[in-house]
C-alpha positions in Angstrom: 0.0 0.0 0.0 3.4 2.4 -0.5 2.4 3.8 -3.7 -0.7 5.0 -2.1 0.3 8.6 -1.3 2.1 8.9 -4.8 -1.2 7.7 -6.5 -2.9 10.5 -4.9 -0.2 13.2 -5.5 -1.0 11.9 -9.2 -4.3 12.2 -9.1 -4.2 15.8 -7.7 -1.5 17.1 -10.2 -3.7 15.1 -13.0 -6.7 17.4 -11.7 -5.3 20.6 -11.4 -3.8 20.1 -15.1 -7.3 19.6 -16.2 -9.0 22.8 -14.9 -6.1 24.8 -16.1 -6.7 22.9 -19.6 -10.0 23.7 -19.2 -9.6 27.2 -19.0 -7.5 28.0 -21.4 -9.9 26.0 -23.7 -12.6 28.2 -22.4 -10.6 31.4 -23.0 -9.8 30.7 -26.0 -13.3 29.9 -27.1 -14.3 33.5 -26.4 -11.9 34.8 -28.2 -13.2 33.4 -31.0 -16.6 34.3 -30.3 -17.0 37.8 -30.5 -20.2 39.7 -28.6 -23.0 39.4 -30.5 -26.1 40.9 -27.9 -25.8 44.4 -29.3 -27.0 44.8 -32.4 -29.1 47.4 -34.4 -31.4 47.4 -37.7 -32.8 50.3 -39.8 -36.9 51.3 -40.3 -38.2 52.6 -42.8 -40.2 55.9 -42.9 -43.6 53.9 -43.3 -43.7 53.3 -39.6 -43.9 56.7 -38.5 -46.1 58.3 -41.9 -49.5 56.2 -40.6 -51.1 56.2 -37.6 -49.3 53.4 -34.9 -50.5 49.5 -35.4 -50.3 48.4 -32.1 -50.2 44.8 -32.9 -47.6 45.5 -35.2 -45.2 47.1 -32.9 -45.8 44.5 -30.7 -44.9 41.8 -33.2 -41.9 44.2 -34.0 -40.5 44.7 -30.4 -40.8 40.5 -29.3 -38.6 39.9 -33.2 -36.1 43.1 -31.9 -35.6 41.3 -27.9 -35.8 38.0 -29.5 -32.5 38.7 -32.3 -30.6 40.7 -29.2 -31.4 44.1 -31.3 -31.0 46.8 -28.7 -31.1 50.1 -31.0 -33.0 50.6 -33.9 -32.2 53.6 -36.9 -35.8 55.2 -37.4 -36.4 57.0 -40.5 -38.8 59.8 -39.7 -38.7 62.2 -42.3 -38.0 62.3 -46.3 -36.2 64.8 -47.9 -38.3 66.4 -50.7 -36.9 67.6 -54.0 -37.0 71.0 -53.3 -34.7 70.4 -50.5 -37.0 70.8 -47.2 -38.1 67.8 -45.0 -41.1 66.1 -45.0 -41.6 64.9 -41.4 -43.4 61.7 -40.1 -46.3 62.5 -38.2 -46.5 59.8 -35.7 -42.5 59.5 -34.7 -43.3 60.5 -31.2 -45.9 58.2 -31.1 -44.2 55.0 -32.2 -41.2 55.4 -30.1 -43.3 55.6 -27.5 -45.3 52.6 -28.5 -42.2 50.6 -29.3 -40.7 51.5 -25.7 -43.7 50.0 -24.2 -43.4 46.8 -26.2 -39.8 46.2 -25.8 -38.2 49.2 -23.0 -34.8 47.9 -23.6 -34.7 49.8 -27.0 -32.8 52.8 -28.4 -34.4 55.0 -30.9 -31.9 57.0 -32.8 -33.3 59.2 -35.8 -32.3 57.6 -38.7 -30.8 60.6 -41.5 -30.3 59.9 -44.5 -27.9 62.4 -46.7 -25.6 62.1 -49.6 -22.3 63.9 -50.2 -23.4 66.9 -52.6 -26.6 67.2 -50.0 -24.5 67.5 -47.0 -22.3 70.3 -49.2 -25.3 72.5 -48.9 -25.5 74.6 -46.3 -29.5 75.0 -46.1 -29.7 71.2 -45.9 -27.1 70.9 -43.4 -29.5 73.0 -41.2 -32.4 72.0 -41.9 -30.7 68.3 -40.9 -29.5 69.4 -37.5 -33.2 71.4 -37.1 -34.6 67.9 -37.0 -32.3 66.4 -34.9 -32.9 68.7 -32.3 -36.4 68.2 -32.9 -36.0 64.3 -32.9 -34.4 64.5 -29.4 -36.2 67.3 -27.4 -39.7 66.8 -28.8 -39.7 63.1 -30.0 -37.9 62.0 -27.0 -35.8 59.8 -29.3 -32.7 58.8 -27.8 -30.1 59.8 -30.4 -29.4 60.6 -34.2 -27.6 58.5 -36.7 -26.2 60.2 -39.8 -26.6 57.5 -42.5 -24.2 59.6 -45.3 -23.6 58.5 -48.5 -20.8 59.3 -51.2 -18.6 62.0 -48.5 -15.7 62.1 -49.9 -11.9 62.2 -47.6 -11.2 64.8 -45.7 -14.5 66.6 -46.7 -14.9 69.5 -44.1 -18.8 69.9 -44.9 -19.0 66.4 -43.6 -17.1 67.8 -40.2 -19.2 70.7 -39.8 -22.3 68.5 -39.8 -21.1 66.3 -37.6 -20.4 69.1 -35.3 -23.5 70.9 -35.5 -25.5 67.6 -34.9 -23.5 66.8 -31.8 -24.5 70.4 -30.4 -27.8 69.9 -31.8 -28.8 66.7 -30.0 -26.7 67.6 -26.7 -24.4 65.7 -25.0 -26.8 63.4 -23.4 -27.8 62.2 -26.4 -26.2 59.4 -28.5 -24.8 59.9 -31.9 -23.8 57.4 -34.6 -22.4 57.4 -37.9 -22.5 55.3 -41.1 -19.0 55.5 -42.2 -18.0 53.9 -45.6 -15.8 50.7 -46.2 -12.1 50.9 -47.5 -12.8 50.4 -51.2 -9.2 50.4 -51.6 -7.6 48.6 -49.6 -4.0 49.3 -48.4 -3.4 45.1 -48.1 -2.4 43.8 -51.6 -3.7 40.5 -50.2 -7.7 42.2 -49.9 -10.0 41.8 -53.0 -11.3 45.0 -54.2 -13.3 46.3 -57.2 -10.7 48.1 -59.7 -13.2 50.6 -60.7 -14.6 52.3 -57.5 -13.4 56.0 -56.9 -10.3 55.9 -54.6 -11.8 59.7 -53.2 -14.7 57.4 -51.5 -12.2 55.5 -48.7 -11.3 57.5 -45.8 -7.3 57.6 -44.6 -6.8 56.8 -41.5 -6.5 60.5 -40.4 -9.8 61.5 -41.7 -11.1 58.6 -39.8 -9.6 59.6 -36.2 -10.9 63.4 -37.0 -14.1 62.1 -37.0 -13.9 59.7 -34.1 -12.6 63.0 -32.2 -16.0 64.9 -32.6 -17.3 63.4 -29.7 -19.2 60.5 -31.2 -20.8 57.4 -29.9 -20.7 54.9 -32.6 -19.9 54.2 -36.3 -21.3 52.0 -38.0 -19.2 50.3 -41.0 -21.3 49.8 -44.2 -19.6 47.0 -45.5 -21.3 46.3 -48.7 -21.4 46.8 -52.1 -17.9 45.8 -52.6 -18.4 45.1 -56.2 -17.3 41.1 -55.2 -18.9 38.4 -57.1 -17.3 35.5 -54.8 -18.6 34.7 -51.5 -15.1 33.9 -49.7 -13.4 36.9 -51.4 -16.5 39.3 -49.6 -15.9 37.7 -46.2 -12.1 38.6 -46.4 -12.7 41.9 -47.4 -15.5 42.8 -44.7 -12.9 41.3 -42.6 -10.4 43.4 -43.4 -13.1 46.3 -42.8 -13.3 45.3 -39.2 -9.6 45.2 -38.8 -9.1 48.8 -40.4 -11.5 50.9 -38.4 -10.7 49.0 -35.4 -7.2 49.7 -36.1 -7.4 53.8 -36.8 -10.0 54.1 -33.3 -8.0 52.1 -31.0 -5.5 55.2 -31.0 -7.9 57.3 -29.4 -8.3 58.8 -26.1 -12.1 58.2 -26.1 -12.6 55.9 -29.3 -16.4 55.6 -30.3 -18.1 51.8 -30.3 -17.9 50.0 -34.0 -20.6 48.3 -35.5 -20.8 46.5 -38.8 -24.0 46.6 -41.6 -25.2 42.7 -42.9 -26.5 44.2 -45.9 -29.9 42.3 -46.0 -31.5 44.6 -49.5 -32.4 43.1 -52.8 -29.6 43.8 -55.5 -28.0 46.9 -56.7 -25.1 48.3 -58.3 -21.8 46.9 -56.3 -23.7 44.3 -54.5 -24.9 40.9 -55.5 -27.1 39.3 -52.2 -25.9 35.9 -53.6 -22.2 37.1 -52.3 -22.6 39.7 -49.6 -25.2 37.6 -48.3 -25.6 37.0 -43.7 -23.7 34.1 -43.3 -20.4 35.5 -45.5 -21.2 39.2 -43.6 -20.9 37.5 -40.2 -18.2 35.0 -40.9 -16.1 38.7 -42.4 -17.5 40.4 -38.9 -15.9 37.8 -36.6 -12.7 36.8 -38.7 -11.7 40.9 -38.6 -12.8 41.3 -34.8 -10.2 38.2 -34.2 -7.8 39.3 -36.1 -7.6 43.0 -34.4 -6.6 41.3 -31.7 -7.2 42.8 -28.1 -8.9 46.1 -30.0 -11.5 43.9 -31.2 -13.4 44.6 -27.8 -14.6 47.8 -30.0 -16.8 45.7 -31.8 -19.9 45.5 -30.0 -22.5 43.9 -32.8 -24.0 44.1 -36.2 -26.6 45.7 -38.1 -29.5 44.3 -40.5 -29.4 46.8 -43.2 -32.6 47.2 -43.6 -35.1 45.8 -41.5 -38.0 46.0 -44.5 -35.9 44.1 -46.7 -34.5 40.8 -44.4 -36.4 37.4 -45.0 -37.7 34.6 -43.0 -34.3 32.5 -44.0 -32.3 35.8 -43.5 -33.7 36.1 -40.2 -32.3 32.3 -39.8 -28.9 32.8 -40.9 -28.6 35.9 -38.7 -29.3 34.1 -35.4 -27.3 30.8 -36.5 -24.2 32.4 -37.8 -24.6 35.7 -35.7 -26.1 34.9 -32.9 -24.1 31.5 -32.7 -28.1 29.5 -32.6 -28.3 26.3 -33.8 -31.3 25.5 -35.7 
């Protein structure tokens, strides 16, 4: 009965190996499953032109809690062609009614502007007039500046960003849609040969606008001109990895999120290619490889909610949401 005491020593050594195993397994394993209860989507204008369908908000709220969707982009106005705004007439009311289904939620104003609209300085104001509106009378909870075509280093694009912070006050949370690196400064990263290089931010122009006392951005990583599935999940990838990179440096650097483009097909993007499963494969390959600074990341967006199916829905909680069918 001698080699009872060294049986035991075994045994405890054999023990201690396996929770430290067990551990580092664990660790690991989070690491390569990146946050994923913090996610946003976009509504359409039609939800705040006509009066509120209570069942419908209901039915909206439960699919919001039930996908881990904890801010939605509400468009509550439409810009007419002669450059004024045309509002929603029920946006206070459906935030409201949308808090009471689901009180978890954030309602940002959801605005829309392209480059040459934000280079006008009526429709810059008329823009931050309804953000102020959006937040003081709407009691919405933020604005989000969905901008389109702003070109580097455009100062008009500064200014707005500027006057909307001071618009919606510092209580309030601001987000930005900032565009994807349509050239790439990686060799190794697919890209379209024909897309305007003036469209991709350097990485200065990207920390002045993370200095203007922002919230979030929001990465619209779509429409990368890609007609192979594998190629669009490196790039989005390499998305994630980029504006992760250039915010990391800052004092304050705002949250990232990244857009699962979800809408039928248009110039630059094929939904066969940029379609959920390839967005959210891209999303969690960049966060991974950004290493530490991938803690930025704090979920995805369904671009748009209108436009994302019954099987989209699927492929967003199995491959997102990490859900098993």
């Amino acid at each position: 009965m001698q080699w009872a005491p060294w049986g035991a020593g075994l045994l405890a050594v054999l023990i201690i190996l396996y929770v430290l195993i067990t551990r580092v397994i664990q660790s690991g394993s989070d690491e390569d499953n990146p946050p994923s209860g913090d996610n946003r989507t976009w509504l359409e204008y039609a939800w705040t032109s006509a009066p509120v369908n209570e069942n419908a908000v209901q039915q909206l709220g439960e699919r919001l809690g039930d996908n881990a969707i904890t801010m939605v982009y509400l468009e509550a106005s439409a810009w007419r062609t002669d450059g004024t705004l045309l509002e929603g007439q029920y946006a206070a009311d459906f935030a409201r009614s949308l808090r009471d289904a689901y009180p978890n939620i954030k309602v940002l104003l959801w605005l829309r502007m392209s480059g040459e609209e934000i280079a006008q300085d009526e429709r810059r104001a008329t823009a931050v007039d309804l953000a102020r509106k959006a937040v003081s009378e709407w009691d919405f909870d933020g604005v989000q500046l969905n901008a389109r075509t702003v070109l580097d280093n455009s100062d008009f694009y500064i200014q707005l960003v500027r006057d909307l912070r001071g618009a919606a006050g510092d209580d309030a949370l601001l987000s930005l849609t900032v565009p994807p690196d349509r050239v790439p400064t990686d060799p190794d990263v697919p890209a379209d040969p024909t897309v305007d290089p003036g469209l991709t931010w350097g990485v200065n122009y990207k920390q002045r606008v993370g200095l203007l006392g922002i919230d979030e951005v929001v990465v619209m990583a779509h429409a990368s001109g890609l007609s192979d599935a594998d190629q669009y999940e490196t790039w989005v990838a390499y998305q994630v990895e980029s504006y992760v990179a250039a915010m990391a440096e800052l004092d304050r650097p705002p949250a990232i999120s990244v857009a699962l483009p979800t809408y039928d097909a248009a110039p630059d993007h094929d939904p066969a290619v940029e379609d959920i499963r390839a967005s959210a494969r891209g999303v969690k390959a960049g966060i991974n490889q950004a290493g530490r600074d991938g803690r930025l990341v704090r979920g995805v967006g369904l671009y748009e909610y209108k436009s994302t199916d019954s099987l989209e829905w699927v492929q967003f909680s199995e491959h997102w949401l990490g859900r098993k069918r």
